[in-house]
C-alpha positions as a printed NumPy array, in Angstrom:
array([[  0.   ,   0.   ,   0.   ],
       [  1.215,   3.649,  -0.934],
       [  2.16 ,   5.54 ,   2.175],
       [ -0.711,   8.516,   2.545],
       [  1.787,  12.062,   2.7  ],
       [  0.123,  14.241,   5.274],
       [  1.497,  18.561,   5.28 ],
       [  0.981,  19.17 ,   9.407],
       [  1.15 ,  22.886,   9.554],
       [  2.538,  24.222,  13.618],
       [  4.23 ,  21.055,  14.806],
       [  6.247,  22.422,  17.459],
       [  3.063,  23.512,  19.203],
       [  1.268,  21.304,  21.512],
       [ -1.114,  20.039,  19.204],
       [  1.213,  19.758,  16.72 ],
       [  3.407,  17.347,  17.835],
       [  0.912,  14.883,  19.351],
       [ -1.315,  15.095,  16.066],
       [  2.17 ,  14.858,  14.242],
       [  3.059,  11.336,  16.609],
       [ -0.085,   9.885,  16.281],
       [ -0.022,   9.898,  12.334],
       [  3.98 ,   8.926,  12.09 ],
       [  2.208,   5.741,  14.282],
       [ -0.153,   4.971,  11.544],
       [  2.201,   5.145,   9.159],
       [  1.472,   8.375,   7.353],
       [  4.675,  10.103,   5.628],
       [  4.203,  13.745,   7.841],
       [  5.539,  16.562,   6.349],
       [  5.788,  19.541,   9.817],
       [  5.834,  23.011,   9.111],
       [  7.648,  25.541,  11.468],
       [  8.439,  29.334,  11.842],
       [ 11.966,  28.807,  13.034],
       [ 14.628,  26.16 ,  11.688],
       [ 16.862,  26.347,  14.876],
       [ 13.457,  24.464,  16.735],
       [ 13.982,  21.59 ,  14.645],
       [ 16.049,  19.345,  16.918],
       [ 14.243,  20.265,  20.064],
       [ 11.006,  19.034,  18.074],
       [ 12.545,  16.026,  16.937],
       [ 13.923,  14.696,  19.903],
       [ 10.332,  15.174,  21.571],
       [  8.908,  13.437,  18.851],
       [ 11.448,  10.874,  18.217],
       [ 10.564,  10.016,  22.406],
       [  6.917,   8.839,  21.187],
       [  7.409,   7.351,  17.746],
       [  9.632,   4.322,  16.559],
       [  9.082,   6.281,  13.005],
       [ 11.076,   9.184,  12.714],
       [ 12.041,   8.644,   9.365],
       [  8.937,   9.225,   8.153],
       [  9.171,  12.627,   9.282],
       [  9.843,  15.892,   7.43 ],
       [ 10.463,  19.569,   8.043],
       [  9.625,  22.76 ,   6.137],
       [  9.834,  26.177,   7.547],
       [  6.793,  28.089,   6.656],
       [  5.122,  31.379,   7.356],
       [  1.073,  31.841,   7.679],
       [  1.952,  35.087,   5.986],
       [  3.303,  33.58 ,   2.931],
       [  1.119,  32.736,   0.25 ],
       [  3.713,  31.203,  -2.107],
       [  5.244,  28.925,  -0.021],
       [  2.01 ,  26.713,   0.686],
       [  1.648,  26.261,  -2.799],
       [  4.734,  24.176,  -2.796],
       [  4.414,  22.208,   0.234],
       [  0.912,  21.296,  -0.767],
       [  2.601,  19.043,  -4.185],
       [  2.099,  15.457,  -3.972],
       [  0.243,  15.778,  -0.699],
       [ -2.832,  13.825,  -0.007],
       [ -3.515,  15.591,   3.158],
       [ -3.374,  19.085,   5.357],
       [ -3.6  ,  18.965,   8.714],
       [ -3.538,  23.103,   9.631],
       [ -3.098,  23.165,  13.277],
       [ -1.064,  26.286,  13.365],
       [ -3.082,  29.627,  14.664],
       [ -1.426,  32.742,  16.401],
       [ -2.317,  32.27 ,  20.032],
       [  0.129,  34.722,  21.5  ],
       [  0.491,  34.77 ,  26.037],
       [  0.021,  38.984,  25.613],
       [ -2.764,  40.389,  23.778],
       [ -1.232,  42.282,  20.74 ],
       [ -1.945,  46.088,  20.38 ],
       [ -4.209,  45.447,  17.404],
       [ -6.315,  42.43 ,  16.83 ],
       [ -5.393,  42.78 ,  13.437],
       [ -2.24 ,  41.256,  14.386],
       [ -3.468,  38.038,  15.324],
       [ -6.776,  38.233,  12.509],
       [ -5.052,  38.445,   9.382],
       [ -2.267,  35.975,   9.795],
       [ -5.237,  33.522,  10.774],
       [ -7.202,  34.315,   7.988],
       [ -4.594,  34.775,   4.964],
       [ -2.399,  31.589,   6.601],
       [ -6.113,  29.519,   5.651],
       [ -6.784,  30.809,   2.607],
       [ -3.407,  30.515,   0.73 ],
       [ -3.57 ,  26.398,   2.227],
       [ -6.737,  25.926,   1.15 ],
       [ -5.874,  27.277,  -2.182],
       [ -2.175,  25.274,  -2.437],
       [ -4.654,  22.268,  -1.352],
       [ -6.999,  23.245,  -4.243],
       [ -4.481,  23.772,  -7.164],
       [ -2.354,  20.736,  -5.686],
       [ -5.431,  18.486,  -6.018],
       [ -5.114,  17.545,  -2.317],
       [ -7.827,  15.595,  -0.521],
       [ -8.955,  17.125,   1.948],
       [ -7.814,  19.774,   4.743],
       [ -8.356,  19.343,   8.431],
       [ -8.483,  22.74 ,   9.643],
       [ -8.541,  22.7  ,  13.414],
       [-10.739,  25.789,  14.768],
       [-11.959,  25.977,  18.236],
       [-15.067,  26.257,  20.498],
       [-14.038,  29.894,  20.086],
       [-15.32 ,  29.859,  16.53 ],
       [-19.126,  28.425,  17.959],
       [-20.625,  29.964,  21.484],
       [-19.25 ,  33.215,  21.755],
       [-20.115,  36.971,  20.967],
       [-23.929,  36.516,  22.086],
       [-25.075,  40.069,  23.053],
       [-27.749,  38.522,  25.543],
       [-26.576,  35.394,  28.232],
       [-29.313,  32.833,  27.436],
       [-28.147,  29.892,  29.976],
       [-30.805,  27.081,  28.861],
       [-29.456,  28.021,  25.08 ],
       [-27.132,  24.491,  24.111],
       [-24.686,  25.354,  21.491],
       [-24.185,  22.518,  18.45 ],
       [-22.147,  22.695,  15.362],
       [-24.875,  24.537,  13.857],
       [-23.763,  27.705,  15.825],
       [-21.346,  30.796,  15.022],
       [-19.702,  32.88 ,  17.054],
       [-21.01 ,  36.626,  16.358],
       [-17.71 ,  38.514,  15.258],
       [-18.902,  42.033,  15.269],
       [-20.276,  41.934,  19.137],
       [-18.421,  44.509,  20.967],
       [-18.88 ,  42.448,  24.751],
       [-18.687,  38.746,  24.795],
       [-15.687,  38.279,  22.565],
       [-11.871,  38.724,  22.672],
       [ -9.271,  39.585,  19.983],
       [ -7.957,  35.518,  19.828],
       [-11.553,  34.561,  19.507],
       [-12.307,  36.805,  16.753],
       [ -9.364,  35.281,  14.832],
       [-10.62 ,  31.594,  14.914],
       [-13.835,  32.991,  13.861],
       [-13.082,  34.823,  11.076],
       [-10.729,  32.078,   9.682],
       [-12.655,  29.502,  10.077],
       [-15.744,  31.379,   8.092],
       [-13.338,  32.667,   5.3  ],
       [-12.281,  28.8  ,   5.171],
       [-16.218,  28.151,   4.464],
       [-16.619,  30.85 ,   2.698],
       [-13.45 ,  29.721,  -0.019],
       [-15.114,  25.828,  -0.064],
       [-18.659,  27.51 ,  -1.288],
       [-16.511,  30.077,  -3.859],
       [-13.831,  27.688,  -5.376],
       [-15.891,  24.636,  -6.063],
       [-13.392,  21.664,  -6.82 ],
       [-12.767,  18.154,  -5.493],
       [-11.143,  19.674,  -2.155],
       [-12.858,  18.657,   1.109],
       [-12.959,  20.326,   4.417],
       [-13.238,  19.585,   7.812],
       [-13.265,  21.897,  10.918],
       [-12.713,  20.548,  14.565],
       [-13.242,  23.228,  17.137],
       [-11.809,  21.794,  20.637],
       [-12.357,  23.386,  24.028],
       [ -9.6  ,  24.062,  26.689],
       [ -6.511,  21.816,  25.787],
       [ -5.182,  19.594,  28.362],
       [ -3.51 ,  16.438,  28.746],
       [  0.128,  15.256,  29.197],
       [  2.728,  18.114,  27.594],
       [  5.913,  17.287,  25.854],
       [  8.372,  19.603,  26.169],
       [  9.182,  23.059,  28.56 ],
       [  7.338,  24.463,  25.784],
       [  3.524,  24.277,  26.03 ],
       [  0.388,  25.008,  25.222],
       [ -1.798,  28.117,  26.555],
       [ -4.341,  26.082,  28.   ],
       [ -1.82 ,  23.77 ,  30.127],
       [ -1.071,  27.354,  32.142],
       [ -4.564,  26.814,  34.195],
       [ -3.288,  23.618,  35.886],
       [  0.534,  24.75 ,  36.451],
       [ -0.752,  27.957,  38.028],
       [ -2.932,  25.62 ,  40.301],
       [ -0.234,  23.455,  41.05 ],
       [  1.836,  26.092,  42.06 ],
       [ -0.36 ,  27.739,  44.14 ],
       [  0.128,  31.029,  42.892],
       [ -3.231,  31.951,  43.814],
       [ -5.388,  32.503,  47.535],
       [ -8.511,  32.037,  45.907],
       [-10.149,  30.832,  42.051],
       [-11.925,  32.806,  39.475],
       [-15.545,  31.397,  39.314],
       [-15.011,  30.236,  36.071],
       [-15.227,  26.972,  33.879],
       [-14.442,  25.935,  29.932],
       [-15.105,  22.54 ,  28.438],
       [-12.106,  20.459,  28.594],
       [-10.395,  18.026,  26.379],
       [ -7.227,  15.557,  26.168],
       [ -4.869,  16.758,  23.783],
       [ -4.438,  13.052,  22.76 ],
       [ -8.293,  12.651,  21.485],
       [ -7.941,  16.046,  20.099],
       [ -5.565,  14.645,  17.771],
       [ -7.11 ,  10.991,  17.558],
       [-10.196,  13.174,  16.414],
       [ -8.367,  15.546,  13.075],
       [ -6.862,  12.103,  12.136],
       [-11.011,  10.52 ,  12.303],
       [-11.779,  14.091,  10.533],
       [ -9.221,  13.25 ,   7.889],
       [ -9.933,   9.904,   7.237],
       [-13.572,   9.088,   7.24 ],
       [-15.712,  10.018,   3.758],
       [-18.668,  11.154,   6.584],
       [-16.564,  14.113,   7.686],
       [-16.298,  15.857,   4.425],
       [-18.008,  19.223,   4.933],
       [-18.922,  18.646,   8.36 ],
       [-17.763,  20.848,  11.663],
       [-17.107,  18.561,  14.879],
       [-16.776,  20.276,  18.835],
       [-14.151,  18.346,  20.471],
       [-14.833,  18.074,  24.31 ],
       [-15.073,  15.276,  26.728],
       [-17.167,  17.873,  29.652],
       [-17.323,  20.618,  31.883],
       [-15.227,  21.664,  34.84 ],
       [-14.664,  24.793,  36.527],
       [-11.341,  25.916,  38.077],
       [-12.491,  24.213,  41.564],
       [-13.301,  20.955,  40.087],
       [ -9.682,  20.887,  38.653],
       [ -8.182,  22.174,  41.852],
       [-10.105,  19.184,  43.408],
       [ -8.683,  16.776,  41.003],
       [ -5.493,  18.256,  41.704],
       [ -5.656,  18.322,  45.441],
       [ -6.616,  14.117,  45.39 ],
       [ -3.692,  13.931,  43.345],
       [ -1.073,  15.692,  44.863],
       [ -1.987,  15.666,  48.411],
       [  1.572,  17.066,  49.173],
       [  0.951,  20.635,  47.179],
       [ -1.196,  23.488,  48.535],
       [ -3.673,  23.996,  45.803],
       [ -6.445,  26.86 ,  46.678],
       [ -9.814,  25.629,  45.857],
       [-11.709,  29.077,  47.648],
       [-13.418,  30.906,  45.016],
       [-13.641,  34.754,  45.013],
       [-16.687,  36.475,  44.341],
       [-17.578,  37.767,  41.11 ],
       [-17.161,  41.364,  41.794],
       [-13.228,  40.51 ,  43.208],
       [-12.524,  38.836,  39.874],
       [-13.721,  41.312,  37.639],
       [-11.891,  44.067,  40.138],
       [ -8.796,  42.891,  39.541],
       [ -9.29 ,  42.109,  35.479],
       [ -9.384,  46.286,  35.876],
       [ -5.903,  46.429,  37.001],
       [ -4.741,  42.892,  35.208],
       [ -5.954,  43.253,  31.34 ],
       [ -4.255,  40.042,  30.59 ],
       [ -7.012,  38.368,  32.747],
       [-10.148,  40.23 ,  30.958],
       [-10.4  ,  37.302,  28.392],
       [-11.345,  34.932,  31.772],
       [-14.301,  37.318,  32.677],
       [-16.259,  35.796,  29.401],
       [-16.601,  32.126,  30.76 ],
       [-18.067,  33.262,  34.408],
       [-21.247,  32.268,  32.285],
       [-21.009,  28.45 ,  31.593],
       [-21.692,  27.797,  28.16 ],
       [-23.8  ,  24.495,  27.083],
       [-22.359,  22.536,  24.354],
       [-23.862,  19.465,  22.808],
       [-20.415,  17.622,  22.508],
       [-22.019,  13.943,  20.852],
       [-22.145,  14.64 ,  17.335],
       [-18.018,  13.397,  16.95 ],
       [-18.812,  10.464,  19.181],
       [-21.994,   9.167,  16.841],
       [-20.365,  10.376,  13.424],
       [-16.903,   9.162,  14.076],
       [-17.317,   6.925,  16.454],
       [-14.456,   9.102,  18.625],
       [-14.086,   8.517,  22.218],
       [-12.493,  11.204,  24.183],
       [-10.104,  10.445,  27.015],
       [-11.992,  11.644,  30.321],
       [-12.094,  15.325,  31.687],
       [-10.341,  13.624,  35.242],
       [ -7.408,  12.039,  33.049],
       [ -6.806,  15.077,  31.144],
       [ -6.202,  16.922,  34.057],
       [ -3.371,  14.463,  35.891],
       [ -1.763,  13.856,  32.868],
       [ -1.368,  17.577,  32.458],
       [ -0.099,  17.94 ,  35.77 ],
       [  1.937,  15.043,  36.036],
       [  3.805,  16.006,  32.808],
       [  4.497,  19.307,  34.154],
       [  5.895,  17.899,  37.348],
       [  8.15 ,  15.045,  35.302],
       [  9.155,  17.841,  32.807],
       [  9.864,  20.484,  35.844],
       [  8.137,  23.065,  34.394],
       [  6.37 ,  22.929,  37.949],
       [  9.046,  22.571,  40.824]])
C-alpha cells in the first residue's frame, strides 16, 4: 500500500506534535511546518521520544503570511492537517495582528490544497469559533455545530476569539466560492489539556501549572469545556480519514469543569501541594481584570456555556479520554518535565 503524505502545519506547538506522533504511528509520511529552523532538533527529539518512526518525518519552515510557499508544500500531498493559529500569552496592540495571519495563513492552504489536487484539509478551529459573541446570556441556550460565534459583538468576545472565527468562516466561505474536489473539515476543541511534551507548552496547560503552584489565595468562578490533547488529535486524524466528515464541523470536548473541580482533582492527586480551591466572588474577579488586562479574556466564561459535545462520538465513532485524566496527565507532565518545581 502507498504511504498517505500528510502537510501538518505548527508542529512544534502542543497540538502539533501529538497530532504529528499519532499519524507517524499509523504510518502516514508527515511533512511539519515551522516558523523557526533552529526548533527543529528540540522538536525532533520530543517526537522521536513517542514514535519508533522518525524517518517518516519531514520539516519545512513556513510562514502563515506567505502565500507562495504553501503552494509548494501542498505538491504530492494527499492531506493538510492546519493546526497552526497565532495564540500569542500577551494580547497584541491590534487584533489585526493576530486576525489576518489567521485568515490569509487559511486561505493561501486551502488554495495550495486546491491547485495541488489535495484531498482534503483538516483545519482545526476551536469552540471559540461556535458559542461566543452573544449580546444577551441565554443559559438554557445548548450550542451545536450549527452555531457561530457573532464577530462584530463589541462584549462577549476577545481579539484571539475573533481570529478563529473569522478564519474559520473565510475557510467556508473559499469551499462555497472555489468549487473543486477539495474537502474540508473543521474541529473546534475546548480548553486543551492532557500530558505536555516539552518546557514548551500550550496556553491552555497554564490553568493547571498555576494551580499546582499555588500562585493563587482564591479561584476565578469560572469553567471551559475540557479536552485531552491526545483525542484532540485521535479526532483531526477521524476528521481526515472518514468520507462522513467531508463538509462537516465537529466540537471536540469530553465535559465541563470549573477551576475548583480541577483544583479538586489536583488536590486528590497531589496531596503534598497546597492547591487553593476558595473561590472569590464575582465582583473581586472582575476588580482585579481592571488592574490585570491580561485576565479580561477569563471574565467571558463566568457564564457556563452548554455545548452538545455527541455529534463526533456518533459520526466518528471518537471517544475522548476523560475530563479527570486530562487533568493528571497535564499535571503530572508538568511535574516530570519540571516546568512545575
Amino acid at each position: 500500500m502507498e504511504t498517505k503524505k500528510v502537510l501538518l502545519t505548527g508542529i512544534t506547538g502542543f497540538l502539533g506534535a501529538h497530532t504529528a506522533i499519532q499519524l507517524l504511528n499509523k504510518g502516514y509520511e508527515v511533512i511539519g511546518t515551522l516558523r523557526n529552523q533552529d526548533k527543529i532538533p528540540a522538536i525532533s527529539d520530543v517526537i522521536r521520544q513517542h514514535t519508533d518512526h522518525l524517518a517518516k518525518l519531514s520539516f519545512a519552515v513556513a510562514d502563515l503570511n506567505d502565500g507562495n510557499i504553501w503552494a509548494e508544500l501542498a505538491q504530492d500531498v494527499d492531506y493538510i492537517q492546519h493546526v497552526a493559529s497565532p495564540f500569542p500569552a500577551t494580547l497584541p496592540k491590534k487584533e489585526d495582528e493576530l486576525i489576518l495571519p489567521a485568515k490569509n495563513g487559511t486561505l493561501s492552504i486551502l488554495k495550495a490544497a486546491t491547485d495541488n489536487a489535495v484531498k482534503r484539509v483538516v483545519m482545526t478551529s476551536s469552540l471559540a469559533a461556535v458559542a461566543y459573541g452573544q449580546s444577551v446570556q441565554n443559559p438554557s441556550k445548548v450550542f451545536t455545530e450549527n452555531d457561530w460565534t457573532d464577530s462584530n459583538s463589541k462584549d462577549d468576545l476577545t481579539p484571539y476569539y475573533k481570529s478563529k472565527t473569522i478564519a474559520e468562516k473565510a475557510a467556508w466561505d473559499f469551499m462555497a466560492n472555489n468549487p473543486s474536489s477539495l474537502e474540508l473539515v473543521t474541529v473546534c476543541p475546548g480548553a486543551i489539556l492532557g500530558p505536555v511534551l516539552e518546557k514548551d507548552y500550550g496556553t491552555s496547560a497554564e490553568i493547571v501549572a498555576a494551580l499546582l503552584k499555588g500562585s493563587s489565595p482564591a479561584l476565578p468562578k469560572i469553567g471551559f469545556d475540557i479536552v485531552d490533547v491526545r483525542s484532540v488529535a485521535d479526532l483531526l486524524i477521524r476528521a481526515m480519514e472518514n468520507p462522513k466528515a467531508a463538509g462537516n464541523r465537529y466540537i471536540a470536548g469530553a465535559g465541563y469543569l470549573r477551576f475548583k473541580d480541577v483544583a479538586l482533582i489536583l488536590q486528590e492527586y497531589f496531596p503534598e501541594r497546597k492547591i487553593p480551591t476558595a473561590e472569590f466572588p464575582n465582583f473581586i474577579t472582575k476588580m482585579i481584570a481592571q488592574f490585570q488586562p491580561e485576565l479580561k479574556p477569563i471574565l467571558l466564561e463566568m457564564v457556563r456555556r452548554n455545548t452538545d459535545l455527541t455529534k463526533a462520538t456518533k459520526e466518528l465513532g471518537w471517544q475522548p479520554i476523560g475530563v479527570r485524566e486530562a487533568v493528571v496527565a497535564c499535571a503530572k507532565s508538568l511535574l516530570d518535565l519540571q516546568i512545575v518545581k
